[in-house]
Structures are given as C-alpha cells and as structure tokens.
C-alpha positions in Angstrom: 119.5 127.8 2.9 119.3 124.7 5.3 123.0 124.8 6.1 122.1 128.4 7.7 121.2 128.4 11.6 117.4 129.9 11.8 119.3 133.1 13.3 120.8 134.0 10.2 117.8 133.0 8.1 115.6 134.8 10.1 117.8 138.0 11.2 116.0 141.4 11.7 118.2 144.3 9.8 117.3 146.7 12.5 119.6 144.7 15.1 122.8 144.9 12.6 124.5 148.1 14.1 123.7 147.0 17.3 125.4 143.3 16.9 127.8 144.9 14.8 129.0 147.2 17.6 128.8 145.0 20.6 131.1 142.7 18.6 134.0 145.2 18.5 133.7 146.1 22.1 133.4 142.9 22.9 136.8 141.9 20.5 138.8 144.8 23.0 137.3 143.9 26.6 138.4 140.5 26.2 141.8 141.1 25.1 143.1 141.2 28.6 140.7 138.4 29.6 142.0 135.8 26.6 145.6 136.8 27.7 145.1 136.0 31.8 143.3 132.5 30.9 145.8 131.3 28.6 149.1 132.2 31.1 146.6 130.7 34.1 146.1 127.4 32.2 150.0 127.3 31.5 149.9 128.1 27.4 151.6 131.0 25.7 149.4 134.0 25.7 148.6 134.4 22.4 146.7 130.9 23.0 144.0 132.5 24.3 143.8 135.3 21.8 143.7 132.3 18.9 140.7 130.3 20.4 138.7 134.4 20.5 138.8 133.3 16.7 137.8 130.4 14.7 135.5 128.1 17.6 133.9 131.6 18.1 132.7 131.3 14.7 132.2 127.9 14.7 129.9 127.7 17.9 128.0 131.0 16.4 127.2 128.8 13.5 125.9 126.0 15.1 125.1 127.0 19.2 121.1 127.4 19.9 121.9 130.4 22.2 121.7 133.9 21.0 124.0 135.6 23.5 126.7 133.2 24.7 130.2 134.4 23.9 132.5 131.2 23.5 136.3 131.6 24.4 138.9 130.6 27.4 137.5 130.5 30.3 138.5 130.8 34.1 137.3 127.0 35.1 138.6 125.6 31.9 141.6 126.8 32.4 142.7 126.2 35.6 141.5 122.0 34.8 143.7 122.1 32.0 146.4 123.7 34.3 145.3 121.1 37.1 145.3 117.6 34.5 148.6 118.4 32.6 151.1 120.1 34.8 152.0 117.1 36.1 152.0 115.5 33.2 154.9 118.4 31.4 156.6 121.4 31.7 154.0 124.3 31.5 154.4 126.0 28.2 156.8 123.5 27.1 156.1 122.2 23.6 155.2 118.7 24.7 152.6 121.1 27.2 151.1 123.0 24.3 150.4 119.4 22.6 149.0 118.1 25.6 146.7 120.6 25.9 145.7 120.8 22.1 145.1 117.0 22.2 143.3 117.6 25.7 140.7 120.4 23.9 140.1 117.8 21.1 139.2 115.0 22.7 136.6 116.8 25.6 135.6 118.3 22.4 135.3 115.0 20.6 133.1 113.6 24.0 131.1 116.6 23.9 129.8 116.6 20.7 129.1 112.6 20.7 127.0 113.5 23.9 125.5 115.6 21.9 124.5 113.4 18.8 123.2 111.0 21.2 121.1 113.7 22.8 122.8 113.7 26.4 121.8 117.0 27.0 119.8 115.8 30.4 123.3 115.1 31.9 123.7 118.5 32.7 121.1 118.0 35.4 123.2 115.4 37.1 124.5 118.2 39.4 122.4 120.2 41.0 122.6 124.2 41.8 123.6 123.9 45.0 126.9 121.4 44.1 127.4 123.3 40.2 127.8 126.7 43.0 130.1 124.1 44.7 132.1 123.4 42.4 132.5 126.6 41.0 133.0 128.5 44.6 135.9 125.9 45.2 137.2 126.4 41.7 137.7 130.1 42.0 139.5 129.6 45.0 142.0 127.5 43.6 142.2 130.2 40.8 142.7 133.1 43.5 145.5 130.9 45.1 147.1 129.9 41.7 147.5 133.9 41.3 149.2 134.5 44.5 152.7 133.9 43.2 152.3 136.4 40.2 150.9 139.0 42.7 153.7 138.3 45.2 156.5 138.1 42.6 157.8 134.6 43.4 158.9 131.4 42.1 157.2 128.6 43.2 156.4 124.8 42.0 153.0 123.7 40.8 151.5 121.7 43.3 148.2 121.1 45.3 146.4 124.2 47.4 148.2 123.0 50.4 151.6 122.7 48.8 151.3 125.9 47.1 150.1 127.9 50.5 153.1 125.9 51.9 155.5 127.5 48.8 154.1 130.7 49.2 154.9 131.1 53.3 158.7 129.6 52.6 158.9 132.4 49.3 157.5 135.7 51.2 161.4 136.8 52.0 161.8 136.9 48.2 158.5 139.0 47.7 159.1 141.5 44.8 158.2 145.0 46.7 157.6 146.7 43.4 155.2 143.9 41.7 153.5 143.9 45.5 152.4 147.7 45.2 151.9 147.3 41.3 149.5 143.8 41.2 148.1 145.2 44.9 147.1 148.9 43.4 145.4 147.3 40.4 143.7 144.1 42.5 142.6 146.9 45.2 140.8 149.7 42.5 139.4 146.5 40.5 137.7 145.3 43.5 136.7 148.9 44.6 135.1 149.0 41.2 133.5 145.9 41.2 131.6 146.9 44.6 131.2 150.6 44.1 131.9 152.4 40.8 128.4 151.5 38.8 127.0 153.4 41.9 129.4 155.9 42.2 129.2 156.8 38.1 125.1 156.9 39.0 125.6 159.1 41.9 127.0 161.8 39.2 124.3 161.5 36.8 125.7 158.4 34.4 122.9 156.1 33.6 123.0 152.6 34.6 123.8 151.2 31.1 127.3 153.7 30.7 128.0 153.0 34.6 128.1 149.2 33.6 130.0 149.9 30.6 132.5 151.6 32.6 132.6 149.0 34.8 133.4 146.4 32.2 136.2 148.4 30.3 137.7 149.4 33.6 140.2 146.1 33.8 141.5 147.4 30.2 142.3 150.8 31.4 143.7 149.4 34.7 146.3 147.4 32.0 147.1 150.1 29.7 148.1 152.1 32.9 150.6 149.5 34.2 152.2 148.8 31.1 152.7 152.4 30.1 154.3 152.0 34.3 156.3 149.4 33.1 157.6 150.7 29.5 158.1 154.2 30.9 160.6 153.7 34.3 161.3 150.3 32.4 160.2 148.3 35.5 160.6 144.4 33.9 164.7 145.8 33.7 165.2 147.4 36.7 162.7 145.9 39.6 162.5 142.6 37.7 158.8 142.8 37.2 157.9 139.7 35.1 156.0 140.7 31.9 154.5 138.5 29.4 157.1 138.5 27.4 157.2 138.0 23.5 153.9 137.0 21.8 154.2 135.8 18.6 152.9 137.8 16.0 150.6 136.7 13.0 147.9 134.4 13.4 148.1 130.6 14.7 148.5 127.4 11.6 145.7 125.5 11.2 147.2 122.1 12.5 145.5 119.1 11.9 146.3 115.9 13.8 145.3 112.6 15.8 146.8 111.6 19.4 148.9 109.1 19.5 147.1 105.7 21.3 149.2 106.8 24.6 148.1 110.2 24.8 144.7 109.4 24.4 145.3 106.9 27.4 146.6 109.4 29.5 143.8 111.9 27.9 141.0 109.9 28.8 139.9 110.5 32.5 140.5 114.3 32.1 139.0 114.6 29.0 135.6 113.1 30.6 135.9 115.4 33.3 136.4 118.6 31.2 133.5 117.2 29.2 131.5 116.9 31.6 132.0 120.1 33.4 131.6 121.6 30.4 128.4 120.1 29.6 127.1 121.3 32.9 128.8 125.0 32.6 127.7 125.4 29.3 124.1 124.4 29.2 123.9 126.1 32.5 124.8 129.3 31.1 123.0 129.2 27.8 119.8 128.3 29.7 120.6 131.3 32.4 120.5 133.8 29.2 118.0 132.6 27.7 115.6 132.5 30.5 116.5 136.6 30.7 115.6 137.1 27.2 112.5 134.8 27.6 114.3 132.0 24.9 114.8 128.7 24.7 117.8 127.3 24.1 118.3 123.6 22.9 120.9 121.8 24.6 121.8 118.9 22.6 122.0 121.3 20.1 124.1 123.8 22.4 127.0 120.0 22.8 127.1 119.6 19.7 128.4 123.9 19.3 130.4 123.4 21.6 132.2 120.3 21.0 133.0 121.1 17.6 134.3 124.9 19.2 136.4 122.8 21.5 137.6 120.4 18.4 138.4 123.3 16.6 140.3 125.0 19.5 142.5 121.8 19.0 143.3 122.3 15.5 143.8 126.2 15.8 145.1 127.4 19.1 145.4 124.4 21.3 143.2 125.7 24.5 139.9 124.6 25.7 136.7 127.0 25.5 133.4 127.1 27.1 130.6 129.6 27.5 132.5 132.5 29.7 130.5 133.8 32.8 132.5 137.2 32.5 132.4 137.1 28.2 129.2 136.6 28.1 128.0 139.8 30.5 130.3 141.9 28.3 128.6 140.2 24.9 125.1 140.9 27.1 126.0 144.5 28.5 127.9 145.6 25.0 124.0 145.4 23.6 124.3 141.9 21.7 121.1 140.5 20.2 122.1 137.8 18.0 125.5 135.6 17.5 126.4 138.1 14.7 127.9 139.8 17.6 130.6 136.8 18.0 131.0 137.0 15.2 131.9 140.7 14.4 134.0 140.0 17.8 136.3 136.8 16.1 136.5 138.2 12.9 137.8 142.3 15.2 139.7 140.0 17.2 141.3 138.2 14.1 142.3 141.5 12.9 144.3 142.5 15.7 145.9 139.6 15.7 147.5 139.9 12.5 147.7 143.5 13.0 150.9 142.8 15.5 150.9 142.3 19.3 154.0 143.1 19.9 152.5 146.0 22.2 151.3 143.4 24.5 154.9 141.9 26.0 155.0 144.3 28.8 152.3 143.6 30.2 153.0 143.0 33.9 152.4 139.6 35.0 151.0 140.7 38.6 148.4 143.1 37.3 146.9 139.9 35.1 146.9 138.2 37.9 144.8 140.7 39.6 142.2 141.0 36.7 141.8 136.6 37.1 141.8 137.3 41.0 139.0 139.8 40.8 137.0 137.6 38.5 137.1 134.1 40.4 136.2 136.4 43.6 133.0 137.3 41.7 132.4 133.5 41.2 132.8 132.9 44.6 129.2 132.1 46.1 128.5 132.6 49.6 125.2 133.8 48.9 124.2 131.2 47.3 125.2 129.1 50.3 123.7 131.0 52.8 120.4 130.8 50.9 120.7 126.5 50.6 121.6 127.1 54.4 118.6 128.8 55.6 116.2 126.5 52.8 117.5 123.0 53.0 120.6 122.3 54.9 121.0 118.7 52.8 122.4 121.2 49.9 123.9 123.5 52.0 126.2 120.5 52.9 126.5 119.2 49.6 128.0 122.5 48.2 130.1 123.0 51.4 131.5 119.4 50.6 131.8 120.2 47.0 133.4 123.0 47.2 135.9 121.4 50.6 136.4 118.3 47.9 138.0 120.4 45.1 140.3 122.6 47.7 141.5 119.2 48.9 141.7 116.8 46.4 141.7 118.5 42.9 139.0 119.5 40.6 139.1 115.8 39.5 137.7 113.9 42.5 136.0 117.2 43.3 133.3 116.5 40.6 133.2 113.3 41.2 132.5 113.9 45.1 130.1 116.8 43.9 127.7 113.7 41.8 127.9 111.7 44.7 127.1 113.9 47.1 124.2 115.2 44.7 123.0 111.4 44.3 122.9 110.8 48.2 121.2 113.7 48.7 118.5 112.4 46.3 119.0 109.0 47.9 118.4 110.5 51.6 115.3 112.4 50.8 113.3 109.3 48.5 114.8 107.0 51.9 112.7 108.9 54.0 109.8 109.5 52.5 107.4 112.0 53.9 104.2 110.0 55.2 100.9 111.6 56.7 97.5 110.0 58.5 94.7 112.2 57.0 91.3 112.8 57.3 88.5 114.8 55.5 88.3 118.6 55.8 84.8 118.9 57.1 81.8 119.3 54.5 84.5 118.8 51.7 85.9 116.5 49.4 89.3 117.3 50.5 91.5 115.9 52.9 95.2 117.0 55.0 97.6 115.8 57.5 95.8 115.4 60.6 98.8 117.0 61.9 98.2 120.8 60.1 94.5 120.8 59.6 91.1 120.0 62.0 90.1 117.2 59.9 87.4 114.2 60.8 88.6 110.5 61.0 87.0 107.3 61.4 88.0 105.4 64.4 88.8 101.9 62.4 90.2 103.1 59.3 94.1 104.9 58.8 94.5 106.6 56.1 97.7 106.9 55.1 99.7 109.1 52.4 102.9 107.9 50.9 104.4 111.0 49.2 107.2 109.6 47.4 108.2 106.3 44.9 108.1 102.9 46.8 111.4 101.3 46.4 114.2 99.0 48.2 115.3 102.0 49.9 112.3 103.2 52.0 110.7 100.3 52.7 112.1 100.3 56.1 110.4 103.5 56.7 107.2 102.7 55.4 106.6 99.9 57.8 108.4 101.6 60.4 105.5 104.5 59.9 102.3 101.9 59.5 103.5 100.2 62.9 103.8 103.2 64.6 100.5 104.2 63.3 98.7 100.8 64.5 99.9 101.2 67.4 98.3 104.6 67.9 95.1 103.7 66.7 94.4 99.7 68.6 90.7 100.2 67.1 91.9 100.2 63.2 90.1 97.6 61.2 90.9 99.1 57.8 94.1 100.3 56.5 94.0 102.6 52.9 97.4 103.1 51.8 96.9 106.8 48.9 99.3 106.2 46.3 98.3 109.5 44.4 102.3 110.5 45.1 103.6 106.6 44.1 105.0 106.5 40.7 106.6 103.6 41.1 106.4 100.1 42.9 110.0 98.0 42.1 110.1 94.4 42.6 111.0 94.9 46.2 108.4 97.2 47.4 106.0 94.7 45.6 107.1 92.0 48.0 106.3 94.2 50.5 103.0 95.1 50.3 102.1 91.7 49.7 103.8 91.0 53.2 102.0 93.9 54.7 98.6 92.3 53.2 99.1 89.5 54.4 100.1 90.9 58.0 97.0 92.3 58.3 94.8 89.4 57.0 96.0 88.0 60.0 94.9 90.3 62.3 91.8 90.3 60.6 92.8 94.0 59.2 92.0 95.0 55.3 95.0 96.6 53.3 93.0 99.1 50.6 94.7 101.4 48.0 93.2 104.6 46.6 94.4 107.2 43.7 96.9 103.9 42.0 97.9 105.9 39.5 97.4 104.3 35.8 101.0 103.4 35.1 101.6 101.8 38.6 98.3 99.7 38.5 99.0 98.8 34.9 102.0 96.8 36.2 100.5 95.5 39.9 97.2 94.6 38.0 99.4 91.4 37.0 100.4 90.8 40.0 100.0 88.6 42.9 99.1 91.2 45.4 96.6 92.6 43.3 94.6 89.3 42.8 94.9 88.0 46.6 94.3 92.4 48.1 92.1 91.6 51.3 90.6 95.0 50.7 89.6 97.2 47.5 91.0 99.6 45.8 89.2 102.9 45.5 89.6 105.5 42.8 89.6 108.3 45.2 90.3 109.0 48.6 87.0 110.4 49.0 85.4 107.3 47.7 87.5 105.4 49.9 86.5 107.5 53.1 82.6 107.2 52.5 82.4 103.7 51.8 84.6 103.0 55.0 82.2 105.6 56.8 79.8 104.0 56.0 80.8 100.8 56.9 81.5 101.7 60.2 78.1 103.4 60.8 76.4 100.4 60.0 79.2 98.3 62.2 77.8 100.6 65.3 74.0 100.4 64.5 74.6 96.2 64.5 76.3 96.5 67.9 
C-alpha cells in the first residue's frame, strides 16, 4: 500500500460516479483543445491527443493536487513553437525529435527541482509579472492564429515580422475561411461573455449554463466540419483542414539526446522549466485554496516532471497544469484525480478507436477556439487593479508583458525576474522611516505624522520599518540628518528596530559611524525592540561594546527613562 498516493488509499466510494463521469466529459471537451495545442506548438495533431494519455496518469499518480488536469497547454506550446522553429522545419521529423527531447529534458529539470525541494522558486515571480507574462503570452498566441483565420501562408518569425507578413498576405485572404474561422471566433466570444447568462435568463441553472458554456467550442467544430465534408470546402475553396491523423495509439520510444541536442536544449529547457514550475504550482495552489486544500509543491515538480518525461517517451509534447482543462476537470464535477484518470484511459479509447473523422477539421475554426482562449488569459483587470494599488507592479507587468511581445518569451521571463527583483530592490532601498511619539495615557506609540502623539523635546525617536543593508543606508542617514536638523534641541537619538531583521556587515559599519557622529556632538545613539536574532549577532560586535547610549527592550521603556531624564534635566536648570 505505500506505493499508493493517500488519494487512492483514502478514496470515499460515494465520489466514484461522480469522478467517473467528469472523466468522460472531460476525455470529449478536450479533444478539440489537445488538437489546437499540438498544431499551435508546430507537432502533428494527434500529438496532443497522445500526451491526454500516459503523463495524465502518471501525474494523477504522483501530483499532490486533487483537481489539476495535466495535458498540452496554450503557454507551453507556443515556447515550444517559439524555441524550435528556428531550430527546424515545423512538423518535420527532425521537429518532432526536437520537441520530444525538449519535453524530456524540462521534465528532467523539473523533477530534480523537485527532489531538491525547489518548490519556493515559484515565488520568484510575483502576481503582478506571472499576469505579465501570461497577458503577453496570449497575445503572441492570438497573433500566431491570425494566418489560420485569414487563410494565408506566412513564415515564422517574431510578432513584428509576422504583423509585417500578415499586412503583405491580406490580397491572398481566403474569403471562405474568413467568414468560416470569423463566424466561429465571433459566437465563441459571444458565448464566452453572454451565454451562461443568457441560458439563466431561460430558467437553466448555473451549473448546466456553465456546462453549456464549456461544450460549446465542441459543437462549434462538429458544425464546421460537417460545413466542410458536406459542400466539400478543403476541395473547392481551399480551406486547409488538418489533414490525415494517424490512427492507433503513439510507440512508446525510449531514448537519450545526443550531447549536441542537449546543448542546443539547454537554455530553453530551463526556461520551460521554470515557467512551468511557476504555472504549475500556481495553479495547483489556486484550486486548492477553492476547495480549502493544500497542495505540496515539491511534491506537485516532481508529478510533473515525470508527466513531462513521459510526454518525451510517448507523444513528444510538453504538458503542464491547463488553465482551461482544469475548469472543465472542475466544472465536469471532479473530486479526486480518478477523474484524470477515467479521462486518459476515455481518451486512450478513442484514440485507438480511429480518428480518421478528425482530418476535416478546418484549420481556421481551431484557430478560433486557441484565439478565444488566450483572450480569456489576457489580464487587464488584473492590471488595472496593480495600477490603482501599487504602480511599481503595475509597471512591472506592463514591462513583462512589453518584454515578451518584443523580444520572445525567452528574455521575456528573464526581464519579468528582473523586473520582479528591482522592484523588491526599490522598495527595501527606500525604506519607510517614522519620528514617533507616545499616544497619550498609553503604551502605544505612531507616526507623529498620522496621530496626536506627545514627544520629548531632546530625544528622536525613530522607526526603521525595513532590513538594514548596503542598499538603504543612504536613506537612513539621509532621514536621521534631516530629522536633527528639525529638532536642534535633540540630545538623545533611539533608533526602534522592532521591523530590522537584519544588520549586514555594511549597515554595521554604519551605525558604528552614526555612534560615533553623535558622541561627538555630545548626542547618545540608543536602540529599542533589537529583535533576538539581530542582537544575537551585534552582541559580538564592536558597536555594541562602545554604544554611547542603552538599549531598551521596549519603546515604552525607552520613552520613560528618556522622560524622565529630561524632567530631571529641567528641574537642575
């Protein structure tokens, strides 16, 4: 029984027919989906149909989460698209190994970061630049689409090059694919904005409504191929299809890259890894926090690394946890990962079943389905809300998003960390620093700035509220200068370190400067609230031993002795 995941071990019989049936509508709503993914990252369709199977069962097995559907997904694709079309033909056989060997070594990556418990590097990026990312992402998926909606031949090439193509093409426009992809992109987005409320306006509940709304994108294919087969459309109007899809199930292949592929390999593999550390944790933690769960992300690498390893050896495309796959696994009722795996083993079935039926499917209407989907993932919301909170991330999604448009999904990650770590390094830069005083008749004390508090003429009090480090430094004696100068009559200076969890080597030199500065003006440097970690360390130190003042264990402490002190200072005089 301990090779068993605890949701097997400890499944509830009562959720069976539920699982079981989310699974199979689960296996038919993403038909359409695998297909679109697999022709958008350059691979035969049937790719994406192949990795619905085996790293489906493989990350049910051994992912933490209890509703994440595994399977081709929109960013995934599009960075395998992005990394190997220069590198070969798309759908060329030298292509289809690139991009087996391309799934196995991110998958590789991502379950070593796993073993050695890298979860936390999902938290590298934050919200603001992940919605970045992903915003700037979709619309390099919306613009990749274009040509299939438009019914043109154009070369792969940057968002730029390919607006560029697509301007030079429009006298070739296909007329017939236009109205075809432009019917089924305009109802899908009609749907998307109106149809769950339209179905509730005539008495469907809310759970059918959404149901509807997820199986609509199947009905909108079914309806343009039966177009296509019955005034044979791909013949007589040129309307590309998908052409033939192999039939039978994919050969379990197992292999190693050659030491030049892996070379090539290595860079995009990191990104994809990485990405897909941050998309997949992400996720699993957004669907757990619904169901009140916890999810364990090392745990959650290591699924899906070993799903991405797997994808290498049978079907030869990368997966991740799906936005889109997992609502549908959500909406269809899903309560466990039995679900997935009802859903491979359906999916599986149809496979070997034939697919023949599938060739006719019109390429522009696929394209609409992927078009309408990366709109959904396209977050202006989310950026007016940074915006209108904190303009820093505002700007560092804007930039993120503005990086991957301009220079490829690639340097848009890495522009995305940087931008997240000078964010970081802005804010602890300029830390926030208040004078405060006592709120009368209480132990408590505020920013003389929000709150009628009571001072004492010769003593500052002053409130560092971040980490004291090379980088602030400036700003801190920039603040206690400006301070002095304010207040000609201070004799005492108490520097509250209650937000300080940290003093580097640098700061330390520091403070003994500032000590020493105002020895010399006959001015005592105190500290109050030294938290145990930071005094452990300055307790040894120079500063500590030669302190003109004392240091107090609380502010109010601090404040009464000082009082004090200057009471009996006035009485003398």
């Amino acid at each position: 029984m301990q090779f068993l995941p605890p949701w097997i071990t400890q499944y509830k019989r009562q959720l069976l027919w539920t699982d079981v049936l989310a699974g199979l509508i689960v296996a038919v709503l993403v038909i359409p989906q695998s297909l679109a993914y697999a022709l958008l990252a350059g691979l035969p369709p049937q790719a994406g149909l192949y990795v619905s199977i085996l790293p489906v069962l493989v990350y049910a097995w051994v992912g933490s989460s209890m509703t994440q559907a595994v399977g081709p997904v929109a960013i995934t694709a599009i960075m395998t698209y992005a990394v190997l079309s220069p590198l070969a033909v798309p759908g060329s056989n030298a292509y289809i190994a690139l991009a087996a060997a391309l799934s196995l070594c991110s998958g590789v990556l991502i379950f070593v970061f796993g073993l050695l418990r890298l979860g936390f590097l999902s938290q590298l990026l934050s919200r603001p630049v992940v919605s970045g990312f992903i915003s700037g992402s979709a619309i390099l998926i919306v613009v990749s689409q274009l040509k299939f909606l438009l019914g043109v031949q154009i070369p792969a090439g940057n968002t730029w090059h390919t607006l560029q193509a697509l301007l030079g093409s429009l006298s070739f426009v296909s007329p017939v694919t236009v109205l075809l992809g432009g019917s089924a992109l305009v109802w899908l987005l009609v749907c998307r904005w109106r149809l769950v409320s339209w179905a509730q306006r005539v008495g469907t509940s809310l759970a059918q409504a959404e149901f509807l709304l997820r199986v609509m994108p199947l009905v909108v294919l079914a309806l343009a191929v039966a177009l296509v087969v019955g005034f044979d459309l791909d013949h007589t109007h040129q309307v590309a299809v998908v052409g033939p899809v192999r039939e039978g199930g994919a050969g379990f292949q197992f292999f190693v890259p050659n030491w030049g592929t892996l070379q090539t390999l290595a860079a995009p593999a990191l990104v994809l890894a990485f990405i897909g550390t941050v998309q997949n944790i992400t996720m699993a933690q957004a669907l757990a926090a619904k169901r009140r769960e916890r999810v364990d992300a090392n745990r959650e690498l290591v699924g899906f690394g070993l799903s991405n390893v797997m994808a290498g050896f049978y079907g030869g495309m990368p997966v991740g946890g799906g936005l889109s796959r997992s609502a549908i696994n959500v909406s269809a009722g899903a309560q466990s990962p039995l679900a997935s795996l009802v859903a491979a083993v359906a999916m599986l079935c149809m496979v070997l079943l034939g697919t023949h039926w599938l060739e006719r499917l019109p390429l522009a209407v696929l394209a609409a389905s992927i078009v309408v989907a990366a709109v959904g993932m396209i977050e202006v919301k989310a950026f007016w809300q940074a915006w209108s909170y904190d303009r820093a991330d505002a700007m560092a999604l804007l930039g993120t998003a503005l990086g991957v448009l301009v220079f490829g999904l690639g340097l848009g990650v890495a522009i995305g960390i940087g931008l997240s770590l000078a964010t970081l390094l802005v804010r602890a830069s300029t830390p926030h620093i208040a004078v405060i005083g006592r709120i009368p008749g209480t132990e408590h004390f505020r920013n003389i700035e929000r709150h009628g508090v009571e001072t004492i003429d010769s003593a500052l009090f002053l409130r560092i509220d971040e980490s004291l480090f090379f980088g602030n430094l400036s700003a801190v004696e920039a603040r206690l200068s400006a301070e002095l100068v304010k207040a000609p009559l201070t004799q005492d200076v108490v520097l509250i370190m209650s937000a300080v969890n940290r003093v580097d080597t640098t700061a330390l030199e520091v403070l003994t400067d500032i000590n020493r500065d105002l020895g010399a003006k006959h001015m005592r440097l105190h500290f109050a609230e030294v938290k145990g970690p930071v005094q452990d360390r300055l307790v040894h130190s120079a500063l500590w031993k030669g302190l003109s003042g004392r240091v107090y264990l609380s502010v109010h402490a601090a404040f009464e002795d000082l009082q004090a002190a200057a009471k009996v200072k006035a009485e003398l005089a």
